[in-house]
C-alpha positions in Angstrom: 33.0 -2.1 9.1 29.6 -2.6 7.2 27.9 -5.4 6.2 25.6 -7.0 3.7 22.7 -8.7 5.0 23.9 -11.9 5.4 26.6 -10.6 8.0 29.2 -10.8 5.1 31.4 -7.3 5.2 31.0 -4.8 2.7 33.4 -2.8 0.9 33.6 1.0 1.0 31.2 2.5 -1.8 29.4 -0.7 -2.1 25.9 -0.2 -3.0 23.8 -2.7 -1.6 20.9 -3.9 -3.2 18.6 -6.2 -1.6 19.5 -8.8 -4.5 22.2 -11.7 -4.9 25.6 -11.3 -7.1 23.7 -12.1 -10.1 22.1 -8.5 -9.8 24.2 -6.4 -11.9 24.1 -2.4 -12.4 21.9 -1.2 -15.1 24.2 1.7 -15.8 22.0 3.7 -17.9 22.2 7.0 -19.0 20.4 9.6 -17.4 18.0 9.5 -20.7 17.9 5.9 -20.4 17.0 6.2 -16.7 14.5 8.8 -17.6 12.8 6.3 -20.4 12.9 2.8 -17.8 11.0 5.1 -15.3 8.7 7.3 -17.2 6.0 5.0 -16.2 5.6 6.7 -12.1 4.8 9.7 -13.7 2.2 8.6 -16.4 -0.8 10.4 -17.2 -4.2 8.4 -17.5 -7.3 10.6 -17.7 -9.6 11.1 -20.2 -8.1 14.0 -22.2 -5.0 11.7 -22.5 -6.7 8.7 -23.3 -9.1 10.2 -25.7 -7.0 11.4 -28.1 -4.3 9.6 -30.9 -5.1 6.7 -29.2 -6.7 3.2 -31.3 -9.6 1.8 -30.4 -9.4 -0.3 -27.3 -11.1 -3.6 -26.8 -13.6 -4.4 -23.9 -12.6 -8.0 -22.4 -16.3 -8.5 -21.7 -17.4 -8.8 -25.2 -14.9 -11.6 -25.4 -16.3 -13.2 -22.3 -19.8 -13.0 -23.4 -19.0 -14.8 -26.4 -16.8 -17.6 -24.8 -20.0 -18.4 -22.5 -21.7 -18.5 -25.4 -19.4 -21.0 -26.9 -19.9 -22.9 -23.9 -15.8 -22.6 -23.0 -16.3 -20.5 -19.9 -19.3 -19.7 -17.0 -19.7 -16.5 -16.0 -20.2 -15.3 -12.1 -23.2 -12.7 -12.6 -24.2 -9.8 -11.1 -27.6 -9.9 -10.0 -30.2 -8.1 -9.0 -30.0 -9.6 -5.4 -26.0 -8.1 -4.8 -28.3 -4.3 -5.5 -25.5 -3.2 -8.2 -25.5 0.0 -9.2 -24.1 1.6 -12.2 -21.2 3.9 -13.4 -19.1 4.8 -16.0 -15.7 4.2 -16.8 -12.7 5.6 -18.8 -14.4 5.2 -22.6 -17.7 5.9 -20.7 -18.6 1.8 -20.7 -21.3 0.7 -18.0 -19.6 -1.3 -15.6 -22.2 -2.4 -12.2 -20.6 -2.0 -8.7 -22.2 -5.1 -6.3 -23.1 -3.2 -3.3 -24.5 -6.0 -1.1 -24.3 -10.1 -0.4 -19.8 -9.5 -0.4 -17.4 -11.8 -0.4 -14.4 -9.8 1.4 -10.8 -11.0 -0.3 -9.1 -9.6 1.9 -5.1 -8.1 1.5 -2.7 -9.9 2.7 -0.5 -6.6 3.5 -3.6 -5.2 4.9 -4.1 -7.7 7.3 -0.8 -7.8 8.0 0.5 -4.1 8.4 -2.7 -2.0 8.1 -5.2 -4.0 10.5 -7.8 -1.0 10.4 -8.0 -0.3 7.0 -10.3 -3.2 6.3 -11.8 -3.5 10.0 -12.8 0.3 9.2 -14.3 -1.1 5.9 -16.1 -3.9 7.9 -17.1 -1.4 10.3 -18.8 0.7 7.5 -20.8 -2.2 5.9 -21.9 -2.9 9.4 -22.6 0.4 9.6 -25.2 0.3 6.7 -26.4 -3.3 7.1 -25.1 -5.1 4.2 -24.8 -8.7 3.7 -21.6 -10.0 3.3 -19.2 -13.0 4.6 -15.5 -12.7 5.7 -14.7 -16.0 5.1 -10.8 -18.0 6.0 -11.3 -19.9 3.3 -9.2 -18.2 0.9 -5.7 -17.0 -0.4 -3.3 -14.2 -1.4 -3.1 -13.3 -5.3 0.4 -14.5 -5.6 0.7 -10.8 -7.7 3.7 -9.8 -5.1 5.6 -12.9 -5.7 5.1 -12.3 -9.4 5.9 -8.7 -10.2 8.4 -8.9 -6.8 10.2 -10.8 -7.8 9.8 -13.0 -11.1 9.6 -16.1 -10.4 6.1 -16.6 -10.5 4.3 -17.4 -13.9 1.2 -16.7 -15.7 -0.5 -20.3 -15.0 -0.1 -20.2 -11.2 -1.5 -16.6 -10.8 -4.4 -17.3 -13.4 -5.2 -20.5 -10.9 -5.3 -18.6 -7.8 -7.3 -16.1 -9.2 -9.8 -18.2 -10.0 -9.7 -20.7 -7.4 -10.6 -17.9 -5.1 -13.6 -16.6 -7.1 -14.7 -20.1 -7.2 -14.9 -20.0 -3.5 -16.3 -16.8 -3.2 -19.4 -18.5 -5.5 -19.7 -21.5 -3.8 -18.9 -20.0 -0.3 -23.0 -19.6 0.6 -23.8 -23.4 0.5 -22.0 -23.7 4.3 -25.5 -21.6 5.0 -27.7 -23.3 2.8 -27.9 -20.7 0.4 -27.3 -21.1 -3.6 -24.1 -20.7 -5.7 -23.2 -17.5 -6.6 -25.5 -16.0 -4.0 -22.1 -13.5 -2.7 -20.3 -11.7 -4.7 -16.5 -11.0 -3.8 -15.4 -7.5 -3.1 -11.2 -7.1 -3.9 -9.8 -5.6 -1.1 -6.1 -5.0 -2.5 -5.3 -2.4 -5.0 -2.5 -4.8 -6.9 -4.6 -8.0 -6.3 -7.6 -5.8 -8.3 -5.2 -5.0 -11.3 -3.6 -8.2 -11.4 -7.2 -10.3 -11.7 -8.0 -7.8 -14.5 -4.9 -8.5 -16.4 -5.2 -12.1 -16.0 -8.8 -11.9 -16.6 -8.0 -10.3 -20.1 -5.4 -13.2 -20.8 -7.6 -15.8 -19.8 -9.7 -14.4 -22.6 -7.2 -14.3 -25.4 -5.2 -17.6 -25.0 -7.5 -21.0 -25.1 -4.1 -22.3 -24.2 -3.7 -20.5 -21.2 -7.6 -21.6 -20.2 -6.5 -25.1 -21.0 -3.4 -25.3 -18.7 -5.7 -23.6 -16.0 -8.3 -25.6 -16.8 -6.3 -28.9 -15.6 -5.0 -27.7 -12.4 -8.5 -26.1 -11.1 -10.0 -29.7 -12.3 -7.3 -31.1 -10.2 -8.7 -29.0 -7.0 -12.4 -29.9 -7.7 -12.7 -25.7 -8.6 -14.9 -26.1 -12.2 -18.6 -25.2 -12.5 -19.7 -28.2 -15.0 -16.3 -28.5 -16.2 -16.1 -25.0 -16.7 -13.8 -21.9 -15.5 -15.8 -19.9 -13.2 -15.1 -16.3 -14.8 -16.3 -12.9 -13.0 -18.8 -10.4 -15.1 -16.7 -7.5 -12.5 -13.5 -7.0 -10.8 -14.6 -5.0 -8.0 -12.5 -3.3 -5.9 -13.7 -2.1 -2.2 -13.0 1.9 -3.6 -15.3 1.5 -6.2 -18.2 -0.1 -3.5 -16.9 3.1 -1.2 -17.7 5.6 -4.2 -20.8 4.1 -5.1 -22.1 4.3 -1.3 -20.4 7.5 -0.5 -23.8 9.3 -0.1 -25.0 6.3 2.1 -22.5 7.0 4.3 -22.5 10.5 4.2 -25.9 9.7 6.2 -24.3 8.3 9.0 -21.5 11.3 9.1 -21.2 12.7 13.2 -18.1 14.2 12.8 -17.1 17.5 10.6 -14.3 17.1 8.0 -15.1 20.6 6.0 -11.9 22.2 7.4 -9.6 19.1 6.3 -7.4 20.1 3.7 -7.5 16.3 2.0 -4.8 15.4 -1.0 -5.2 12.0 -2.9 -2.7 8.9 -3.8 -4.4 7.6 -6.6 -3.1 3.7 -7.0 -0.9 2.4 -10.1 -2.5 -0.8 -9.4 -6.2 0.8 -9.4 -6.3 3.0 -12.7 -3.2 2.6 -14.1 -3.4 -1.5 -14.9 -6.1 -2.0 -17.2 -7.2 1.7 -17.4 -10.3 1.5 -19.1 -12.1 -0.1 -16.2 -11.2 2.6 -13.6 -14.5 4.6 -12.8 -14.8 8.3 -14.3 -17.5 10.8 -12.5 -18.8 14.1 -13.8 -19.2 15.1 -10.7 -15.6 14.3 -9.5 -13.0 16.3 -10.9 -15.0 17.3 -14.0 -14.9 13.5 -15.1 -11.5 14.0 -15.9 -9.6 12.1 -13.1 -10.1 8.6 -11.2 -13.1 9.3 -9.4 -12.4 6.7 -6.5 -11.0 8.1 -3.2 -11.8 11.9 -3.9 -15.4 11.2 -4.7 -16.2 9.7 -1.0 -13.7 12.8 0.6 -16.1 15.4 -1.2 -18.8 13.7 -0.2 -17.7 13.7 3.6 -17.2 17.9 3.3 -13.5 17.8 2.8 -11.6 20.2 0.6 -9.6 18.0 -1.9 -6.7 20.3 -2.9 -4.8 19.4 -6.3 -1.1 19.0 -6.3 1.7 18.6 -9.5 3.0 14.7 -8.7 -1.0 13.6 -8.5 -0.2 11.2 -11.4 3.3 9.5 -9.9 3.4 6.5 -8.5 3.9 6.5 -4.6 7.5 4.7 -5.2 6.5 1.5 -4.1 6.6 0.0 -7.6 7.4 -3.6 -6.2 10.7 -4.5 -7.4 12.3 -1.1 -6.8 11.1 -1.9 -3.0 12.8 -4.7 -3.2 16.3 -4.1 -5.4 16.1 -0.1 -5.2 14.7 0.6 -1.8 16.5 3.7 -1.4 14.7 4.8 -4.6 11.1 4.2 -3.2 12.0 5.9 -0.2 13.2 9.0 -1.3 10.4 8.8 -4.1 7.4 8.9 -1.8 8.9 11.8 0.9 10.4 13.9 -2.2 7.6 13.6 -4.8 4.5 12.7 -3.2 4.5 13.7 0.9 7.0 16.7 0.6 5.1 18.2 -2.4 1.7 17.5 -1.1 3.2 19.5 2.6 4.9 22.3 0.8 3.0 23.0 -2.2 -1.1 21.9 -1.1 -0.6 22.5 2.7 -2.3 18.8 3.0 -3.7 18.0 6.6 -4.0 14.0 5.3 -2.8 12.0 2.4 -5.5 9.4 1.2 -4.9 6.1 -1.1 -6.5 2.9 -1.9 -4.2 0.6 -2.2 -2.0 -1.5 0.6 1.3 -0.9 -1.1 0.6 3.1 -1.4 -0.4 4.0 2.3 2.4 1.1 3.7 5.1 3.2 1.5 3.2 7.0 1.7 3.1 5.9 5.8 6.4 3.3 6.6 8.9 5.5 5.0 8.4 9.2 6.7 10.6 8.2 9.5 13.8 7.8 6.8 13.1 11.5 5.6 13.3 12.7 9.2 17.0 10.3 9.0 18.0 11.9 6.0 17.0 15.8 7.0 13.6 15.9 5.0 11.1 15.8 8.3 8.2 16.4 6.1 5.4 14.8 8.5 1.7 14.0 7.1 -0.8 11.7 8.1 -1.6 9.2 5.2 -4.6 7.0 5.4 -7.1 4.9 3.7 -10.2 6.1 2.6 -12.6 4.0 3.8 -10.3 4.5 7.3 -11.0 8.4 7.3 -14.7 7.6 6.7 -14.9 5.6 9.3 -13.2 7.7 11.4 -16.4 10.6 10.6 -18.8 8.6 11.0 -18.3 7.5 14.7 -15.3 4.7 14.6 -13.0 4.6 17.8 -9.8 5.8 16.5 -7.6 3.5 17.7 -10.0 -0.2 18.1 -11.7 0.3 14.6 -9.4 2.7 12.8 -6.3 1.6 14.6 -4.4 4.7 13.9 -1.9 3.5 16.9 -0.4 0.9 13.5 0.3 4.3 11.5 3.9 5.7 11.6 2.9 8.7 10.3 1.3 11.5 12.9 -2.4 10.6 12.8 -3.0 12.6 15.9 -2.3 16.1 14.5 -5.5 15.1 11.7 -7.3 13.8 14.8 -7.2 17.2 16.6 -8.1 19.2 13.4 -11.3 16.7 13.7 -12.1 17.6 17.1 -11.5 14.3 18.4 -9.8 14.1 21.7 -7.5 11.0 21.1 -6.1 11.3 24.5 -8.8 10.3 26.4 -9.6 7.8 23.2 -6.7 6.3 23.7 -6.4 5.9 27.7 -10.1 4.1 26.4 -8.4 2.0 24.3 -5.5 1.1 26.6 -7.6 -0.1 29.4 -9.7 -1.8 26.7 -6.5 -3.6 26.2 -6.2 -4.3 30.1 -9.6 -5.5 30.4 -9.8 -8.3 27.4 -6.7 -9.7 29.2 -8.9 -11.3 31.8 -11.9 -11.7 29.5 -13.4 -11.8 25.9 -12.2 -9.4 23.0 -15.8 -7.4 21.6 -16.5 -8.7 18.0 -16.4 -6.7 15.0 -19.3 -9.1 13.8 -21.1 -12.5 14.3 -18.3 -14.8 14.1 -20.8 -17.5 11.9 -19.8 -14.5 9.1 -15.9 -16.6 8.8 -17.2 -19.5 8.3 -15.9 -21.7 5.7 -17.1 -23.9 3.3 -16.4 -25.1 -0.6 -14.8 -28.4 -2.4 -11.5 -29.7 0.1 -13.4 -28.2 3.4 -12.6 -29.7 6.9 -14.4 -28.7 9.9 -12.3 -27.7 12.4 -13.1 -29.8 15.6 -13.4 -27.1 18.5 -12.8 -28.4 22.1 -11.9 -26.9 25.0 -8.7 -28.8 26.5 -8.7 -29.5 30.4 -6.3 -28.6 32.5 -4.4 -31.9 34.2 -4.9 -33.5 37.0 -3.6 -32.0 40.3 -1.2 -35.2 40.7 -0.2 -34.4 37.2 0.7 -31.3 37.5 2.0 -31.3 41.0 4.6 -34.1 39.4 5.9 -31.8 36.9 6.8 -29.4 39.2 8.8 -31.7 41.4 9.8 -33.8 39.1 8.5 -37.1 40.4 6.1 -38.7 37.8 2.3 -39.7 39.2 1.4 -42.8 40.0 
């Protein structure tokens, strides 16, 4: 006999969801069902976008004025963070920081995909920039939100800007001035959710109110003010902007990687008129992210029919529909990109994309659909190129997907990497782990700060501990 996931049995046909009793079935029509997911398969490019379409407003102009009004203080760009410009959807300017970063890092990053930000770490190491990974902040909250509903607009609006507060103040802990870093987004839906929240922040004064009172609360105002970014800035965009930079450092050849690209929901779908748009990527037509920083590294990008569909993640299908995202990703994004591009690598830019594109191929070799690709992050493959170790900077050991296969085609001999890495393992059992950097770059600082106190604790006394073991107490 089956059973749910509370150990409760099932009855034959059941369908189990992932939710309580108060989850019913939609039963739609198969139009319907067409209609409520239309949206994995939407086209945003510029020859949709610029056409029948009304004139769309840019939530900057907005936020000028507010400043101006005195309601709000805007973080700036300076000259100091080196920005450098590009051009987005409508062809607006939007500047891309590119040194002095504050790393907000990803929760499922951190948690499932430990080398995709060490490999982006490793890369600004790489070309000396400034930057500080500091503890001293929080998830979005966006998960809990569009997971599962419960979360509201106040409380994500409040953590979105209690953790760009701290990304401006983060510098005084060195003696430096406010806004002197810049933070750097490292999560595809953490990116789209600040811009959206951004954008209401700017259109309801009673929305700034509400947050207004809470940050005050947490001592997170700049002269009474909301702290407000000029830029969301994702790590793609500082990847794309650098991509020649890196190029520079580039030791290993990629020209015969056949490369296919997950372009994120989250990235260029939310808020679509700030994704970046290249001329010289994809004829300006497509998100320029991702496949700009592949051709740059010598691969050959190959074009496939589900480029625009989500990767099936789509947060609360993962959650109340997981059979859907499963079969979603292997049947309209990894099967199509083996069968149809003849892809050596699928690569994305977002956690929720690689953990779904990656995670899931072992249920399509369950269900009789062994399509097998490697599926990676971007700044992970340039990392990889440029000299990473595969397994201690890359960490392609966390992938379920079969990273050696791309690893060979590289001419990198991931045996003898990993029997490295292995008795790299052995050896920091008895001594010191290497660091990625100097570990002053976590420290934390801002409004509510505590030092931790740092002591090393003796052992007890021999008397001590030879009582424990016989059980007589010392005298």
């Amino acid at each position: 006999m089956s059973t749910d996931n509370q150990g409760r049995p099932t009855m034959a046909g059941e369908r189990f969801t992932g939710h309580g009793p108060e989850w019913k079935p939609a039963n739609l029509t198969p139009q319907q069902a067409q209609i409520a997911t239309a949206w994995v398969e939407q086209r945003i490019d510029k020859r949709s976008m610029a056409t029948n379409k009304d004139r769309v407003e840019d939530v900057r102009d907005v936020m000028w004025q507010l400043e101006k009004d005195g309601q709000i203080k805007v973080h700036r760009i300076t000259e100091a963070h080196r920005p450098i410009e590009v051009k987005t959807l409508y062809g607006w300017t939007k500047r891309i920081p590119t040194n002095q970063l504050w790393h907000h890092k990803s929760c499922g990053q951190c948690g499932n995909i430990p080398g995709y930000p060490v490999s982006l770490l490793w890369l600004q190491n790489k070309l000396g920039i400034d930057y500080l990974d500091e503890t001293d902040q929080t998830s979005c909250t966006a998960w809990n939100y569009h997971g599962s509903g419960i979360g509201n607009i106040e409380s994500l609006a409040a953590v979105f800007l209690r953790n760009f507060h701290q990304a401006y103040v983060s510098a005084r802990a060195q003696g430096l001035p406010d806004g002197h870093f810049y933070p750097l987004v490292h999560c595809g839906t953490s990116f789209g959710n600040y811009k959206e929240v951004r954008g209401f922040l700017m259109h309801s004064a009673k929305l700034r109110e509400s947050v207004t009172k809470i940050l005050g609360k947490l001592g997170r105002l700049v002269d009474g003010k909301l702290l407000i970014p000029e830029e969301v800035v994702h790590y793609s965009e500082w990847l794309h902007v650098m991509r020649h930079k890196i190029k520079e450092h580039q030791v290993v050849d990629a020209t015969n990687v056949r490369a296919t690209i997950h372009p994120a929901c989250h990235v260029y779908k939310m808020v679509p008129e700030d994704a970046i748009y290249d001329d010289t990527v994809l004829e300006g037509n497509r998100v320029a992210v991702s496949t700009g920083i592949m051709q740059a590294l010598g691969t050959d990008v190959i074009d496939y029919k589900t480029w625009y569909d989500c990767c099936g993640f789509g947060f609360r299908h993962i959650i109340s529909e997981r059979e859907f995202s499963r079969s979603f990703s292997m049947d309209r994004k990894i099967r199509v990109a083996v069968e149809e591009a003849n892809s050596d690598v699928m690569i994305g830019h977002d956690t929720g994309c690689i953990t779904t594109l990656d995670k899931n191929q072992w249920i399509g070799r369950a269900a009789g659909k062994a399509f097998e690709l490697p599926v990676m992050a971007d700044c992970q493959f340039a990392a990889l190129v440029c000299g990473a170790d595969p397994y201690k900077i890359v960490q392609t050991h966390w992938h379920a997907s079969p990273i050696e296969r791309l690893l060979e085609k590289l001419g990198i001999d991931w045996r003898a990497r990993k029997a490295e890495f292995e008795a790299y393992l052995e050896k920091i059992k008895t001594s010191a782990a290497d660091q990625l950097y100097d570990p002053r770059l976590r420290i934390t600082g801002g409004p509510g700060f505590k030092p931790m106190k740092r002591e090393v604790v003796p052992p007890p006394p021999p008397s001590l501990e030879q009582g424990a073991k016989t059980g007589i107490e010392a005298t």
